[in-house]
C-alpha positions in Angstrom: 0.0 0.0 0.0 1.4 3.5 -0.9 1.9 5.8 1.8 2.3 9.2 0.2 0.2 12.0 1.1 -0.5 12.6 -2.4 -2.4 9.2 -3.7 -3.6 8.8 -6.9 -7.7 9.5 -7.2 -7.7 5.1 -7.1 -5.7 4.8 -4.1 -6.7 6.0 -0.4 -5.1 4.9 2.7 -7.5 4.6 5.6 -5.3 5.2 8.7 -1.4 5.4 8.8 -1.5 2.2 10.5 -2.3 0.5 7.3 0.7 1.6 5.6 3.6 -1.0 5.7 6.8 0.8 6.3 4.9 2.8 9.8 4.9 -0.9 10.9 8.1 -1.9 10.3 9.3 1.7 12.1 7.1 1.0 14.4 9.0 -2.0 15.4 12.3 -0.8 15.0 11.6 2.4 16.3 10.6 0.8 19.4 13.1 1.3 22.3 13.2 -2.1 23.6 13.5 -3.2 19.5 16.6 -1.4 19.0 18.4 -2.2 22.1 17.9 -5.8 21.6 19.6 -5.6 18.4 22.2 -3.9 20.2 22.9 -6.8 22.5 22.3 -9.9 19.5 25.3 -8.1 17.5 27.7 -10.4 19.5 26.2 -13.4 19.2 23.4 -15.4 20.1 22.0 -14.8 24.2 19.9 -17.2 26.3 16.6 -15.0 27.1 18.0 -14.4 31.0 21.3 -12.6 29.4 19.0 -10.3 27.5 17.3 -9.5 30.5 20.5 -9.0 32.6 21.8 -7.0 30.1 18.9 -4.4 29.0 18.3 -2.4 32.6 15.2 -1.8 33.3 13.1 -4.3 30.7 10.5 -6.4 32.5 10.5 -10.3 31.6 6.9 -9.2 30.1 8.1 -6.6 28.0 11.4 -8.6 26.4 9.0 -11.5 25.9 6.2 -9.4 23.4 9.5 -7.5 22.2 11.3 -10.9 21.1 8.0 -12.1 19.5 7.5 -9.1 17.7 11.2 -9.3 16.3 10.7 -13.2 15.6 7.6 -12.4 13.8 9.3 -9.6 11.7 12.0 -12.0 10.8 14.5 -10.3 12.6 15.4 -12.2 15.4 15.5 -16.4 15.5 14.6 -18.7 18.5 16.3 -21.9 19.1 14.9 -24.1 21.9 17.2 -26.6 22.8 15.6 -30.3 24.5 18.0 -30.3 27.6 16.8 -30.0 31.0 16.5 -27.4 31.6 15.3 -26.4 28.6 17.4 -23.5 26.8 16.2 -20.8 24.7 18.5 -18.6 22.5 17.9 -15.7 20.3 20.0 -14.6 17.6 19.7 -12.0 14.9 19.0 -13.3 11.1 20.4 -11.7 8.5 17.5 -9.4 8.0 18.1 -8.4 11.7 21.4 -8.1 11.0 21.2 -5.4 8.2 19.6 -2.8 11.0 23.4 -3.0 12.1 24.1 -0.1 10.4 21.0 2.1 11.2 21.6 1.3 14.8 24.9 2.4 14.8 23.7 5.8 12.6 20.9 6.4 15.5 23.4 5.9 17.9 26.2 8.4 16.4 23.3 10.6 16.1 22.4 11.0 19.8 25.9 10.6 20.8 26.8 13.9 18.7 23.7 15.4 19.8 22.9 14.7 23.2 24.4 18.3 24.7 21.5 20.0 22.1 18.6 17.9 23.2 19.8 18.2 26.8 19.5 22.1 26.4 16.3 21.9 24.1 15.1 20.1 27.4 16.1 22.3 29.5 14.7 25.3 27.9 11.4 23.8 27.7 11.1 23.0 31.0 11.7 26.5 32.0 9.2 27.8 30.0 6.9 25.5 30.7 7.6 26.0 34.1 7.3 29.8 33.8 3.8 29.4 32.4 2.5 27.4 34.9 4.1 29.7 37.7 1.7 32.2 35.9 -1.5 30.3 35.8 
């Protein structure tokens, strides 16, 4: 489905939802997405060293993340039959290729993080000013 805000008389997109690439940045938008990536570059982790290693995720929320990044092709999920039984995710090759964009987001807010800090900062201010005022 096209995604343009200037469709053809044929075409109409009901919602942004519908369109395919919001989905797919909707995924790897997501915070938990990106830093799960992150930790897979080095190899394949069992799900507990993906949890110790992402601060602050809750077992819930890695669990629908991982499914979400399964279902997208961009993670894989190996069960192996030992007792206990052992579970490790790995990035595909699709998963793989976000390398790259990762590491662009990151350079990004590593270069920028002193202007959003005082973007912040400045907002706050005001906004605090205007409540003051109220």
């Amino acid at each position: 489905m096209k995604c343009s805000t200037h469709l053809e008389d044929s075409e109409q997109v009901d919602s942004l939802r519908d369109c395919a690439s919001r989905q797919v940045l909707d995924r790897i938008g997501d915070a938990w997405s990106v830093l799960i990536v992150t930790q897979l570059r080095a190899g394949p982790l069992r799900f507990t060293e993906l949890a110790r290693k992402m601060d602050g995720v809750t077992p819930k929320m890695l669990t629908q993340t991982l499914r979400g990044l399964e279902r997208d092709g961009l993670v894989t999920r190996t069960v192996h039959a030992v007792v206990p039984p052992r579970v490790d995710y790995e990035l595909t090759p699709l998963g793989r290729s976000l390398e790259g964009v990762v590491d662009a987001i990151t350079a990004w807010a590593d270069s920028h993080i002193g202007d959003v800090l005082a973007a912040r900062g400045s907002y706050d201010s005001k906004a605090s000013t205007a409540k003051n005022r109220s």
